[in-house]
VEXMI-574165 format. One record per residue (C-alpha): residue number from 1; residue in three letters; x, y, z. Coordinates in Angstrom, 1 decimal, decimal comma. Example, Ala and Ser with C-alpha at 12.3 -4.5 7.8 and 13.67 -1.06 7.14 Angstrom:
2
@seq = 1 type = ALA X = 12,3 Y = -4,5 Z = 7,8 $
@seq = 2 type = SER X = 13,7 Y = -1,1 Z = 7,1 $
This chain:
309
@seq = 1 type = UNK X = 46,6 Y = 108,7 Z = 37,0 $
@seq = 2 type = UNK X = 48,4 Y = 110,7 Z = 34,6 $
@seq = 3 type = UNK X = 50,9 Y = 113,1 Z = 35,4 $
@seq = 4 type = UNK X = 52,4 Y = 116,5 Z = 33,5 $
@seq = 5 type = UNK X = 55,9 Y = 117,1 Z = 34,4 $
@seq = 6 type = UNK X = 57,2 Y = 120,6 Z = 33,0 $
@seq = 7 type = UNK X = 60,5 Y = 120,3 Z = 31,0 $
@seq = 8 type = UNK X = 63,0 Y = 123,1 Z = 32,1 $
@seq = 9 type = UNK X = 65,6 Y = 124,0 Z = 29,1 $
@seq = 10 type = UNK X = 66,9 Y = 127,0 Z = 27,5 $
@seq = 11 type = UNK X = 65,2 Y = 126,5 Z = 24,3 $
@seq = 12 type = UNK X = 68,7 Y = 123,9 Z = 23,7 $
@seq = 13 type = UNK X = 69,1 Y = 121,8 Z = 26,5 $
@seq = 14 type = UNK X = 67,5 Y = 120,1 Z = 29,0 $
@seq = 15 type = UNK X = 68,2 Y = 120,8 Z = 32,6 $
@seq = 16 type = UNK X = 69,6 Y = 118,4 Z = 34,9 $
@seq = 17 type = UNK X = 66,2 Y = 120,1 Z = 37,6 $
@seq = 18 type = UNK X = 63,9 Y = 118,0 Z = 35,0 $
@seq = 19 type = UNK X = 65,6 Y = 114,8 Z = 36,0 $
@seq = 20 type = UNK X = 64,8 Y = 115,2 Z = 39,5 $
@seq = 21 type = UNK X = 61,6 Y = 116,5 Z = 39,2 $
@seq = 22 type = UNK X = 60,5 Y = 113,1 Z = 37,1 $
@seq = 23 type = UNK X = 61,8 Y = 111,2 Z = 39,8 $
@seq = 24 type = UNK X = 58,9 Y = 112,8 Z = 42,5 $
@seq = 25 type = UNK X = 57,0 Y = 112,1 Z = 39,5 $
@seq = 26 type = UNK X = 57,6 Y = 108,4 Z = 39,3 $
@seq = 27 type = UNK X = 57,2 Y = 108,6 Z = 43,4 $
@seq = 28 type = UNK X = 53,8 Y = 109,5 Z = 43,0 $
@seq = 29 type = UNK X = 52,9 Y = 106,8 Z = 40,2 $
@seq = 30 type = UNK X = 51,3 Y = 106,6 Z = 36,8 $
@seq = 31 type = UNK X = 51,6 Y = 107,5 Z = 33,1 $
@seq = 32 type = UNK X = 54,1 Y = 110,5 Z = 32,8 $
@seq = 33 type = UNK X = 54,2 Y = 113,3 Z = 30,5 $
@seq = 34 type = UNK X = 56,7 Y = 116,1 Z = 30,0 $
@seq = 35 type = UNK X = 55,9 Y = 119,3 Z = 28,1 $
@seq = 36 type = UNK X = 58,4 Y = 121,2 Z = 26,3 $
@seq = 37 type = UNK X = 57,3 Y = 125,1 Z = 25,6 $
@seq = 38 type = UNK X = 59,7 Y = 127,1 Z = 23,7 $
@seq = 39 type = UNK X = 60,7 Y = 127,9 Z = 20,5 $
@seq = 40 type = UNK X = 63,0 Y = 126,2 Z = 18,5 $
@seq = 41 type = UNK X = 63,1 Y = 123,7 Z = 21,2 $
@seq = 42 type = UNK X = 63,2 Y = 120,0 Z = 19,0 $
@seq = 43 type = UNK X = 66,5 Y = 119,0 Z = 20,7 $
@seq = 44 type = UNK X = 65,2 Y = 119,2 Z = 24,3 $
@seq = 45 type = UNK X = 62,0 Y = 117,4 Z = 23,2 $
@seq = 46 type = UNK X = 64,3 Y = 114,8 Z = 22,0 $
@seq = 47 type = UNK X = 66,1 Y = 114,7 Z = 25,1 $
@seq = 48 type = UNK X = 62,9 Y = 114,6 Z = 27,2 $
@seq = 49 type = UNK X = 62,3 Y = 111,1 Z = 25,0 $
@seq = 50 type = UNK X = 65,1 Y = 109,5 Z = 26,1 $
@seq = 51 type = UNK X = 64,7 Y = 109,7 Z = 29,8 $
@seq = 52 type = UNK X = 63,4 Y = 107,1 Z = 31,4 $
@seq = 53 type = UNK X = 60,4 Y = 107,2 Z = 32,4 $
@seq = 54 type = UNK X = 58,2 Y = 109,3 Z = 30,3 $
@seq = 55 type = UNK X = 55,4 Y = 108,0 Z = 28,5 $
@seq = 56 type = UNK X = 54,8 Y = 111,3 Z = 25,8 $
@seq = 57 type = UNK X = 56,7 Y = 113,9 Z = 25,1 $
@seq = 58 type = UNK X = 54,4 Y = 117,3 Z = 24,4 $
@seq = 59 type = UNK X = 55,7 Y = 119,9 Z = 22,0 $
@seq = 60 type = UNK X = 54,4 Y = 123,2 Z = 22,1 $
@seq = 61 type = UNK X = 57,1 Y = 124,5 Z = 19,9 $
@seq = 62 type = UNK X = 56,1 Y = 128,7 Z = 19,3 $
@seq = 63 type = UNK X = 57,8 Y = 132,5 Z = 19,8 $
@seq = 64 type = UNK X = 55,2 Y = 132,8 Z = 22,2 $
@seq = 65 type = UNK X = 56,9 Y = 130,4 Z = 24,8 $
@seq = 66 type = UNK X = 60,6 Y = 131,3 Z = 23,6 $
@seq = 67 type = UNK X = 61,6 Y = 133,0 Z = 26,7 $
@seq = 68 type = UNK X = 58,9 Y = 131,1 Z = 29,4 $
@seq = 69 type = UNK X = 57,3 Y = 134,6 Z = 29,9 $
@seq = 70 type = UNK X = 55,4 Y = 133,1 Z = 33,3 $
@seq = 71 type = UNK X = 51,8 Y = 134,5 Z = 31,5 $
@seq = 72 type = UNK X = 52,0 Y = 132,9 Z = 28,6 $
@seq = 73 type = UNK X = 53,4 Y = 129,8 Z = 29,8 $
@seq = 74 type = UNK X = 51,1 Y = 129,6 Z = 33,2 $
@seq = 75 type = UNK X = 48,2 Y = 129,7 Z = 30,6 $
@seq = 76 type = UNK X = 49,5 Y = 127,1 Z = 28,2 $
@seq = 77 type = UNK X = 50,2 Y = 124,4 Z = 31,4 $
@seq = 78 type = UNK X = 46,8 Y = 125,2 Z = 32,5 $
@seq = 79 type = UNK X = 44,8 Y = 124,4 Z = 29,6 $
@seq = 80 type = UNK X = 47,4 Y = 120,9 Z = 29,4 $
@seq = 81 type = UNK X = 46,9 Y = 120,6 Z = 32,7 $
@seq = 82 type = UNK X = 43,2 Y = 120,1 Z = 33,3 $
@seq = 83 type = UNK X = 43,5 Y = 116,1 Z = 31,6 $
@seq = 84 type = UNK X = 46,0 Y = 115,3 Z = 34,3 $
@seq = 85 type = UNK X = 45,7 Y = 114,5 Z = 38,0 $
@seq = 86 type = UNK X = 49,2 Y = 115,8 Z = 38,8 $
@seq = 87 type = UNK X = 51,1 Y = 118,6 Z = 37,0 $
@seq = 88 type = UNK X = 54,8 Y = 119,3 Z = 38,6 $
@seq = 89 type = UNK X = 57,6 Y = 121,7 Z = 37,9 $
@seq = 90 type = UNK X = 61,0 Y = 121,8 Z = 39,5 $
@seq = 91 type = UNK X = 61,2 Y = 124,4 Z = 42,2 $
@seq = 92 type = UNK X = 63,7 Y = 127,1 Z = 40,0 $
@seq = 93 type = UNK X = 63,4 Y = 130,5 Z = 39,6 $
@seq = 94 type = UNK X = 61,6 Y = 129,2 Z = 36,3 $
@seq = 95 type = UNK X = 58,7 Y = 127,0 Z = 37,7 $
@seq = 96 type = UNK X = 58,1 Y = 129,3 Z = 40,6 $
@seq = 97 type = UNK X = 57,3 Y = 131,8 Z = 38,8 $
@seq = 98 type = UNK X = 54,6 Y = 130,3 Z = 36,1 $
@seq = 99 type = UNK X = 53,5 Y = 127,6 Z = 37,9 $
@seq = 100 type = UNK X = 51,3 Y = 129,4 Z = 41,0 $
@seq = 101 type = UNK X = 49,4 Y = 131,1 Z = 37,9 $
@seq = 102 type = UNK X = 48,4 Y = 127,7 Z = 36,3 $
@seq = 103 type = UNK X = 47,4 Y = 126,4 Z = 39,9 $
@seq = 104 type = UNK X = 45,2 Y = 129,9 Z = 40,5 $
@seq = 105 type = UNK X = 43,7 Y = 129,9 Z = 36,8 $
@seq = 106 type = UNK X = 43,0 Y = 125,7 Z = 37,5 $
@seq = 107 type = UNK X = 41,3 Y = 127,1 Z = 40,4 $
@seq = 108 type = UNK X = 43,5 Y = 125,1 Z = 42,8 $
@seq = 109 type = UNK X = 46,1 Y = 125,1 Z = 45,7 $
@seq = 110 type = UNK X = 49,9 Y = 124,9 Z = 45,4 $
@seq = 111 type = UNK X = 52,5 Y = 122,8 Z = 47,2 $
@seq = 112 type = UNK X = 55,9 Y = 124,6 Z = 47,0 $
@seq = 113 type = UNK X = 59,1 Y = 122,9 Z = 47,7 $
@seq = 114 type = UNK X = 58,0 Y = 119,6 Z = 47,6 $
@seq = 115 type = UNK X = 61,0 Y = 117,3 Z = 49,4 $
@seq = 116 type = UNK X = 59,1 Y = 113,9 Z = 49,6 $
@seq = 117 type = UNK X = 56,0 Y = 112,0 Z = 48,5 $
@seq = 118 type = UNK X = 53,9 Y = 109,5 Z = 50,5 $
@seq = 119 type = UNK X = 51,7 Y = 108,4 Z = 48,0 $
@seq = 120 type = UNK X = 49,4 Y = 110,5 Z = 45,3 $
@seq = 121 type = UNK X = 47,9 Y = 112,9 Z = 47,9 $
@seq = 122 type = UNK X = 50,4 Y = 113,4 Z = 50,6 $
@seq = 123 type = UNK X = 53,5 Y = 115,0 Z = 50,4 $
@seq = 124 type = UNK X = 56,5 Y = 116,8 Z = 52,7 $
@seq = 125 type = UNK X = 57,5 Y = 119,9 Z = 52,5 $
@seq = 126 type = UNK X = 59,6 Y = 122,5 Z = 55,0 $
@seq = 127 type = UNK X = 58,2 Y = 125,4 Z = 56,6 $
@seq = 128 type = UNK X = 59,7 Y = 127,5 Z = 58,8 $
@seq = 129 type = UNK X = 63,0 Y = 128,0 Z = 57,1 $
@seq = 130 type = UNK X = 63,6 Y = 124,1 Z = 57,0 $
@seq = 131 type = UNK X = 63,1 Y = 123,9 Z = 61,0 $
@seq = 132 type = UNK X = 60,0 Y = 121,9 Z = 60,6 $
@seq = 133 type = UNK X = 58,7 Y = 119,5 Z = 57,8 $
@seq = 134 type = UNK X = 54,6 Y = 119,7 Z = 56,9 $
@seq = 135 type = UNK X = 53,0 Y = 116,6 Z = 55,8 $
@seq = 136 type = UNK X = 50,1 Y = 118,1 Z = 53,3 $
@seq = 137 type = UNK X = 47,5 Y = 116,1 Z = 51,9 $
@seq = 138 type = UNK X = 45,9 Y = 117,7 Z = 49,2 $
@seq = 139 type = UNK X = 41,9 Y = 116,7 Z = 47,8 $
@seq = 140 type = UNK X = 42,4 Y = 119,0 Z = 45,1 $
@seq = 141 type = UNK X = 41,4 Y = 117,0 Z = 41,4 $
@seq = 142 type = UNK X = 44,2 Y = 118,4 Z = 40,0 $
@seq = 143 type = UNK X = 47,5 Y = 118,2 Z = 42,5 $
@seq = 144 type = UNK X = 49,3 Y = 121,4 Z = 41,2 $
@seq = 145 type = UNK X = 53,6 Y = 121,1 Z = 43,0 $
@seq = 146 type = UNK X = 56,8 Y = 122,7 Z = 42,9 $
@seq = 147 type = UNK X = 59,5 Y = 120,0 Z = 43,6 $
@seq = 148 type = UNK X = 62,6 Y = 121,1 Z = 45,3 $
@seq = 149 type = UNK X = 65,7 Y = 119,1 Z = 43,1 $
@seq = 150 type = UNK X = 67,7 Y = 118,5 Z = 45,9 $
@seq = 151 type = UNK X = 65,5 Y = 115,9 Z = 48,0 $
@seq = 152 type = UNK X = 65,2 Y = 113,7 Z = 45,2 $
@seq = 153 type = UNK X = 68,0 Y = 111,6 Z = 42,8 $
@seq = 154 type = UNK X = 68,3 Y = 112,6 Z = 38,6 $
@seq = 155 type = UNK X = 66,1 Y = 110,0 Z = 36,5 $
@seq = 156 type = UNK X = 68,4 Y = 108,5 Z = 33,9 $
@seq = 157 type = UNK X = 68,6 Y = 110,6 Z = 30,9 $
@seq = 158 type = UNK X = 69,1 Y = 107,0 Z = 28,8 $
@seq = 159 type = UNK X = 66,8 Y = 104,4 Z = 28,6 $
@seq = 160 type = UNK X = 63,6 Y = 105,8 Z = 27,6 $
@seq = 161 type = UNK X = 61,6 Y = 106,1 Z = 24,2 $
@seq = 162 type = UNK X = 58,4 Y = 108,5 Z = 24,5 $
@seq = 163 type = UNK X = 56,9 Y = 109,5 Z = 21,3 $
@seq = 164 type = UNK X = 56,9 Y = 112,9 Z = 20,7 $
@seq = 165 type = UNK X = 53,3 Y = 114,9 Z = 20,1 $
@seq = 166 type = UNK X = 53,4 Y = 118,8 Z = 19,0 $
@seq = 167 type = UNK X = 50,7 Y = 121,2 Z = 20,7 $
@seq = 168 type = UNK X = 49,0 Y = 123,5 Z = 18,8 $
@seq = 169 type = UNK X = 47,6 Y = 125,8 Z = 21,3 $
@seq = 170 type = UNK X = 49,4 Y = 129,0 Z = 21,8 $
@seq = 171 type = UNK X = 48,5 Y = 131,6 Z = 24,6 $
@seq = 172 type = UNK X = 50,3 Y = 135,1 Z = 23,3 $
@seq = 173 type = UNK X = 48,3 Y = 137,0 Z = 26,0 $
@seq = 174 type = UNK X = 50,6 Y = 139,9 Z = 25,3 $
@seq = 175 type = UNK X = 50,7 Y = 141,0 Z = 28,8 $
@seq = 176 type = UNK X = 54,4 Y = 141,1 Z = 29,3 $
@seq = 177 type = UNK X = 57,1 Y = 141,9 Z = 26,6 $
@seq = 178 type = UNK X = 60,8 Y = 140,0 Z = 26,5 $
@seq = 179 type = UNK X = 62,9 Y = 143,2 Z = 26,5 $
@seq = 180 type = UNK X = 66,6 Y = 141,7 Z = 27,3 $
@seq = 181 type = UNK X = 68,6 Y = 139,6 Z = 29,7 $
@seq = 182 type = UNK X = 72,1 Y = 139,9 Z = 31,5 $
@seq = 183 type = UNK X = 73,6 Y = 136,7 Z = 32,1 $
@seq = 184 type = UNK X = 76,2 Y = 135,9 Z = 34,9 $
@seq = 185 type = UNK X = 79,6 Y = 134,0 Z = 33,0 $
@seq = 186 type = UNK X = 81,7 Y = 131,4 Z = 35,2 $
@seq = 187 type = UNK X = 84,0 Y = 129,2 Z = 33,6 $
@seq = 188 type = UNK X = 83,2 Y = 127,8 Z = 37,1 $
@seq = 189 type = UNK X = 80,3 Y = 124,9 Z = 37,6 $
@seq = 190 type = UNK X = 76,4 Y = 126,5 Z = 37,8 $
@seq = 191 type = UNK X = 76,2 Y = 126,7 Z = 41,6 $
@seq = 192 type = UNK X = 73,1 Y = 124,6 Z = 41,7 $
@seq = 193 type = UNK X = 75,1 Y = 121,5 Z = 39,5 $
@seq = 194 type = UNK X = 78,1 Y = 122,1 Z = 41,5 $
@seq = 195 type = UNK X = 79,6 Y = 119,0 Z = 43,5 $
@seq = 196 type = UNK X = 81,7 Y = 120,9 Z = 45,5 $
@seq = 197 type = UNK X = 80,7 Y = 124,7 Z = 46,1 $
@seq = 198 type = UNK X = 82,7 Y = 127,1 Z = 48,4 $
@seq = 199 type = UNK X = 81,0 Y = 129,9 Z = 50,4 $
@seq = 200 type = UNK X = 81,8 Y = 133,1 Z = 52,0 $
@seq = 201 type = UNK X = 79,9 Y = 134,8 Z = 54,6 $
@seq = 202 type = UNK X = 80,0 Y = 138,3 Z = 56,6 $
@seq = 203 type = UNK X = 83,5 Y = 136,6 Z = 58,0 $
@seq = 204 type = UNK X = 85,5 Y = 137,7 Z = 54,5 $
@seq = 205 type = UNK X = 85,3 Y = 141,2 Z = 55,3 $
@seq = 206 type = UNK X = 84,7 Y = 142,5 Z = 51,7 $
@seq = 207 type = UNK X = 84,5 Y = 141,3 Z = 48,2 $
@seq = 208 type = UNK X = 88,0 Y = 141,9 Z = 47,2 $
@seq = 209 type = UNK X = 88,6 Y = 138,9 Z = 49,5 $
@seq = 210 type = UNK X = 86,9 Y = 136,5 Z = 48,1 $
@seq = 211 type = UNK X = 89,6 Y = 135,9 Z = 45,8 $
@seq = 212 type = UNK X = 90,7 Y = 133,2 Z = 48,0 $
@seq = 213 type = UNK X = 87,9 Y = 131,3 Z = 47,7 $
@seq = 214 type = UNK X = 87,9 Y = 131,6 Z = 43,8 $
@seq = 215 type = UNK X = 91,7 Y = 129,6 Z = 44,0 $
@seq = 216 type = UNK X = 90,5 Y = 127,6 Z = 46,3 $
@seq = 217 type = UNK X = 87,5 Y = 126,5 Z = 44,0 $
@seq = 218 type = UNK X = 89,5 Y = 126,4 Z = 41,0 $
@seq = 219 type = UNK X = 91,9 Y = 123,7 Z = 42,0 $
@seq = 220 type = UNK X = 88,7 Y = 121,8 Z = 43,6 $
@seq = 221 type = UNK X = 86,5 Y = 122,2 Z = 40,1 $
@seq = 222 type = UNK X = 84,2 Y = 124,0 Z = 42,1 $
@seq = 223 type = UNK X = 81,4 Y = 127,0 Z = 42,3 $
@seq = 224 type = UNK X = 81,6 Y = 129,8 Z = 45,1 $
@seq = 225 type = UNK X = 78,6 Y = 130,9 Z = 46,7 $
@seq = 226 type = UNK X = 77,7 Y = 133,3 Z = 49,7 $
@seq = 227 type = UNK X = 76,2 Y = 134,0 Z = 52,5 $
@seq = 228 type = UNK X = 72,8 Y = 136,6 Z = 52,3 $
@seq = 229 type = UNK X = 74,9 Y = 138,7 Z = 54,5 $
@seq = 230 type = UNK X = 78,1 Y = 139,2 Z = 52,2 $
@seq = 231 type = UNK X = 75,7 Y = 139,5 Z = 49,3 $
@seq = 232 type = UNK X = 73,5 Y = 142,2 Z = 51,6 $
@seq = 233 type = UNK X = 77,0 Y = 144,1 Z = 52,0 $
@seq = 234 type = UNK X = 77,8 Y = 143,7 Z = 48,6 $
@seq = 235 type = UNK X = 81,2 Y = 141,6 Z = 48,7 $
@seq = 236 type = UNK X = 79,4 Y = 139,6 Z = 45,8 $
@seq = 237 type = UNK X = 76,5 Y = 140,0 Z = 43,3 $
@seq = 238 type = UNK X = 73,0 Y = 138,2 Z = 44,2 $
@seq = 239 type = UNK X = 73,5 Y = 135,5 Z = 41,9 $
@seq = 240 type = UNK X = 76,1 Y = 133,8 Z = 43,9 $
@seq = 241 type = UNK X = 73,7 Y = 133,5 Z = 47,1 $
@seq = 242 type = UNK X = 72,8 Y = 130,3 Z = 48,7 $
@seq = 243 type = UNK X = 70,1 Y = 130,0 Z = 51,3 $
@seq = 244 type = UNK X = 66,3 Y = 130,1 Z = 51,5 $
@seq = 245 type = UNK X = 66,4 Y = 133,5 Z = 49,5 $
@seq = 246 type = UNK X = 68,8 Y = 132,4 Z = 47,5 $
@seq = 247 type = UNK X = 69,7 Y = 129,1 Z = 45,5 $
@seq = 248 type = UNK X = 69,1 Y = 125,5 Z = 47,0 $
@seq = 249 type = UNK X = 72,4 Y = 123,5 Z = 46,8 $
@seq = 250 type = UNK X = 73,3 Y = 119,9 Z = 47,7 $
@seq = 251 type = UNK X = 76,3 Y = 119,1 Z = 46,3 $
@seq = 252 type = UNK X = 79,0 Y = 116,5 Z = 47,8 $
@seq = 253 type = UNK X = 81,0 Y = 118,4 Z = 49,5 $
@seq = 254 type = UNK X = 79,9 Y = 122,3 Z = 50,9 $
@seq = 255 type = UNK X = 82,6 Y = 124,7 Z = 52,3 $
@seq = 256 type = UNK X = 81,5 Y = 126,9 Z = 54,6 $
@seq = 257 type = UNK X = 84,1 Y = 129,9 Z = 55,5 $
@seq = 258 type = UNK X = 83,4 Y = 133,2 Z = 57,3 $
@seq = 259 type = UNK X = 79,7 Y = 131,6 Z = 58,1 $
@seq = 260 type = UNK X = 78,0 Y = 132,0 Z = 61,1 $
@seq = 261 type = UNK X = 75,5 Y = 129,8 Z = 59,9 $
@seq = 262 type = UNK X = 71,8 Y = 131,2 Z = 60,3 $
@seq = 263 type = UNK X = 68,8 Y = 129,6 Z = 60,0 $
@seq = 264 type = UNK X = 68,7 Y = 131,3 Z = 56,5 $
@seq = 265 type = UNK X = 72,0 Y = 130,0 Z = 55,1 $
@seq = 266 type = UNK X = 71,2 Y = 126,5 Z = 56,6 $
@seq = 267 type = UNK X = 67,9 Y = 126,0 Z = 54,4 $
@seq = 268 type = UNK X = 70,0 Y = 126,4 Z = 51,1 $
@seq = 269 type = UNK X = 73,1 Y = 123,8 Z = 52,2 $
@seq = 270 type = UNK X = 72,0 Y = 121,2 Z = 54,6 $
@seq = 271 type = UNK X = 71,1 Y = 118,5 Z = 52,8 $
@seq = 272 type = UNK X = 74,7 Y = 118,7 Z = 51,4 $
@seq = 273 type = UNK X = 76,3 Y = 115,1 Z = 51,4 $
@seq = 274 type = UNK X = 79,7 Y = 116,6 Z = 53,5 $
@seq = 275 type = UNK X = 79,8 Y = 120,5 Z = 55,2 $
@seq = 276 type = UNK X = 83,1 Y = 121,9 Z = 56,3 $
@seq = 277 type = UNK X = 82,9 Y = 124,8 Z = 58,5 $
@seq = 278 type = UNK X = 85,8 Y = 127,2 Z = 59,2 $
@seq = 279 type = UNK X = 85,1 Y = 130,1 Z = 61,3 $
@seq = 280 type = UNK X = 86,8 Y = 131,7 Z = 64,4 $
@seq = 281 type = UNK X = 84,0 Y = 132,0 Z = 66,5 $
@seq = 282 type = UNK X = 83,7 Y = 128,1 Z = 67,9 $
@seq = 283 type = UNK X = 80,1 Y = 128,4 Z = 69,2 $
@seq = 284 type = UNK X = 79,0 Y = 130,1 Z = 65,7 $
@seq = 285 type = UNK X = 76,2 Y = 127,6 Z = 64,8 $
@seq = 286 type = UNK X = 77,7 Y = 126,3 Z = 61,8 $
@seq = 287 type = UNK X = 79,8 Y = 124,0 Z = 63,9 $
@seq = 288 type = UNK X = 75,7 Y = 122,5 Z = 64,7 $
@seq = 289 type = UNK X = 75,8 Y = 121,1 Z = 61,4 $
@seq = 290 type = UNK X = 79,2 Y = 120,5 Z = 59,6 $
@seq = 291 type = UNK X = 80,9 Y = 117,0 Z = 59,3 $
@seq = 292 type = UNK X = 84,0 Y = 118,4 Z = 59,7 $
@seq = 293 type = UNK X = 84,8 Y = 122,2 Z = 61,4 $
@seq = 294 type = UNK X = 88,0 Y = 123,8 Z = 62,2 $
@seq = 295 type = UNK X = 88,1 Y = 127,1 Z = 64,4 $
@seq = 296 type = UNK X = 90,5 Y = 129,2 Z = 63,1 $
@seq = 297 type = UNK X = 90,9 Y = 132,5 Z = 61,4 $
@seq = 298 type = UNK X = 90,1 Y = 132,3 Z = 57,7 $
@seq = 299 type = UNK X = 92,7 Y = 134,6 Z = 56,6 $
@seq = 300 type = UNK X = 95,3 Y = 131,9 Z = 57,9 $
@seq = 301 type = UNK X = 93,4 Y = 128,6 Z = 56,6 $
@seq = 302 type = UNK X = 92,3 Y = 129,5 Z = 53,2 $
@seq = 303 type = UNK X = 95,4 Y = 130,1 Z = 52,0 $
@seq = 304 type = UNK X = 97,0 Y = 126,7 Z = 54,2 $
@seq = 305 type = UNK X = 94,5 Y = 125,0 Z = 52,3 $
@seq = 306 type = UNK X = 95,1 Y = 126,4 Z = 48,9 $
@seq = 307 type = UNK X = 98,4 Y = 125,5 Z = 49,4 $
@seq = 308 type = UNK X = 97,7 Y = 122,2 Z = 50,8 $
@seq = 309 type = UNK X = 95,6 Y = 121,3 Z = 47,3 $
């Protein structure tokens, strides 16, 4: 078996969601490959060598993949991807969004969200906001998957020495134009690479409040996130949301304040390692899955615990 693992980068580095998703990849067994589409992109193919792992490294280095424009790209992995049994993406705003067009012009079905593998047919994945796991076993000649970061560990980016191959074919369909992009700045961590991440929910009242939560991430190192809720009253902007709408985290430790916790919210956070709810509502079922919980109002403990770091 040979399997086609797309890279995900920005053109200058490699994201960490590539690690994880060669680790599904090595689940599943055989001779791996990662592509690299972009333009510009030599340092991330170079990066993609060294993990370990991976077999060949495939370069389609070309304006037409610069930005990852899901047409040009979706064609590009389906014209690699018919010489491979298994072709995988990391589950990111990114790969779902070229990845179902390779798997419909292969002529083949799609598992999202991939969180485990039994072997080279059968894999896991949730359903129902998280609330139930299907086992899906696909007899498809070409197994076409998102996998979701967060079920499975980083490969090591050391150790590894794939060659490195460029790809000629380029697929400028010209069906969609690159016209700009507006990019959220933190000196915080990226929400999804955070190990600690602090949330606030409905429960903060408005956005003006969530300065507490940014002191109380700044002396933990960590990224703030939200609720659908406070984002759907607009406390904070869309980026910043965690759940199944929102961004998949499972970082070390997960503060949860202001949180009712519904079944939403839940399917972005519960994997993390250690959840710490506080909300003044004691049966608010957040309680159902933290580690730790303390009842109490949040305009009181937030700044106790500030003070306390």
């Amino acid at each position: 078996m040979a399997i086609l693992v797309i890279a995900e980068h920005d053109n200058a580095t490699l994201k960490g969601a590539t690690l994880n998703t060669i680790t599904a990849a090595k689940a599943i067994g055989g001779d791996i490959d990662v592509l690299v589409a972009g333009s510009g992109c030599g340092a991330v193919a170079e990066a993609a060598a060294k993990v370990d792992g991976v077999a060949k490294v495939l370069v389609a280095d070309n304006a037409a993949y610069e930005h990852q424009a899901a047409e040009n790209l979706g064609a590009l992995v389906a014209d690699l991807g018919k010489n491979y049994s298994h072709v995988l993406a990391a589950a990111t705003t990114t790969g779902k969004d070229f990845l179902p067009r390779a798997a419909a012009l292969l002529d083949v079905n799609m598992l999202s969200e991939v969180i485990a593998v039994e072997d080279a047919e059968t894999f896991a994945r949730p359903i129902y906001a998280g609330n139930a796991i299907a086992t899906v076993k696909s007899s498809d000649a070409i197994k076409v998957l998102t996998v979701r970061g967060t079920a499975f560990d980083a490969a090591a980016a050391e150790g590894g020495s794939a060659s490195v191959e460029a790809v000629d074919a380029t697929h400028e369909l010209g069906l969609s134009a690159f016209v700009g992009e507006e990019l959220a700045k933190s000196d915080r961590p990226e929400l999804t690479a955070a190990n600690v991440v602090v949330s606030g929910g409905r429960g903060m009242q408005n956005g003006d409040n969530f300065e507490m939560l940014y002191k109380v991430a700044d002396k933990l190192g960590a990224a703030v996130g939200a609720s659908r809720a406070a984002v759907d009253a607009g406390f904070v902007p869309n980026d910043m949301q965690v759940g199944q709408t929102g961004k998949i985290v499972a970082p070390n430790l997960y503060i949860a304040v202001g949180i009712s916790g519904a079944i939403q919210h839940l399917a972005g956070m519960k994997d993390s390692k250690v959840i710490v709810a506080i909300n003044k509502d004691e049966e608010a079922p957040i309680f159902q899955v933290a580690d730790y919980g303390l009842v109490a109002d949040l305009f009181e403990a937030v700044p106790e615990l500030e003070n306390a770091l």
